[in-house]
C-alpha positions as CSV (number, residue, x, y, z in Angstrom):
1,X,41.3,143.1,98.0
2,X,42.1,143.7,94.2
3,X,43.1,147.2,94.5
4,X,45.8,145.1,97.3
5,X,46.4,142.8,94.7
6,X,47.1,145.3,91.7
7,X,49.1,147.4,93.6
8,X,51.3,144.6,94.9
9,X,52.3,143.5,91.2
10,X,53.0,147.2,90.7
11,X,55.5,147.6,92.9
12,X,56.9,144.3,92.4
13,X,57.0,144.9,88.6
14,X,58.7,148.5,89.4
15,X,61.4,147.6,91.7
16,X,62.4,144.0,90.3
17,X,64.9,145.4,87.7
18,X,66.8,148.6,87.5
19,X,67.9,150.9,84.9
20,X,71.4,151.2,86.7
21,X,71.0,147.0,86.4
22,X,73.5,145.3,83.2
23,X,72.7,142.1,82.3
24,X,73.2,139.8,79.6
25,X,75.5,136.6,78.5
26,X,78.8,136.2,79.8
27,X,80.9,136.0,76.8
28,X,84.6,135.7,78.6
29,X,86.2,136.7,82.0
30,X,90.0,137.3,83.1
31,X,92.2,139.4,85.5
32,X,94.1,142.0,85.6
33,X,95.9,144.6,88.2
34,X,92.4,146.1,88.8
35,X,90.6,143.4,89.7
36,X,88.6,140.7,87.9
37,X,85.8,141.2,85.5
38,X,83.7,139.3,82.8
39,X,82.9,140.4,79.4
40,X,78.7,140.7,79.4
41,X,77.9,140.6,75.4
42,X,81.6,142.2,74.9
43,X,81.5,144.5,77.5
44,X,84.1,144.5,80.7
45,X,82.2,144.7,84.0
46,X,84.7,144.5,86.8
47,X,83.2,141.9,89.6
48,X,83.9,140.3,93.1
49,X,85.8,137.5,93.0
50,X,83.2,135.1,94.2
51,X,81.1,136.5,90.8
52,X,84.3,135.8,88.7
53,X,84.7,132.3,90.4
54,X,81.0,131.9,89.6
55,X,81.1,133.1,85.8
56,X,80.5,130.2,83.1
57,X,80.7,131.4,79.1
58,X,77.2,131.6,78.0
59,X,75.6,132.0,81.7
60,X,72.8,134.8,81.6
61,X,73.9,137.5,84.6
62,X,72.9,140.6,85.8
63,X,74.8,143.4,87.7
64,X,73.4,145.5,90.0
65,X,75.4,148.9,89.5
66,X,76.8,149.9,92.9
67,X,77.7,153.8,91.9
């Protein structure tokens, strides 16, 4: 049952956050011809619009990279 339990947090622990992930605090949004996107400690990620609708200066977020 501990070997269950250890291995459990493992994999929890392993899969809960990416390296592909980007996260941090939404420092400013806007619009352009390519979409919208929000500035995550000064860098542009491009997001959906329902994100952008979402985003609040000084939010933590994380991005799940899609490439």
């Amino acid at each position: 049952m501990k070997n269950i339990l250890i291995t459990l947090i493992a994999i929890l622990t392993l899969t809960s956050c990416s390296t592909e992930d980007v996260c941090g605090t939404i420092t400013g949004f806007g619009a352009n011809e390519y979409g919208y996107y929000i500035y995550l400690d000064g860098s542009k990620e491009y997001v959906t619009q329902t994100t952008w609708e979402q985003a609040y200066v000084g939010d933590e977020l994380c991005l799940e990279s899609v490439w």
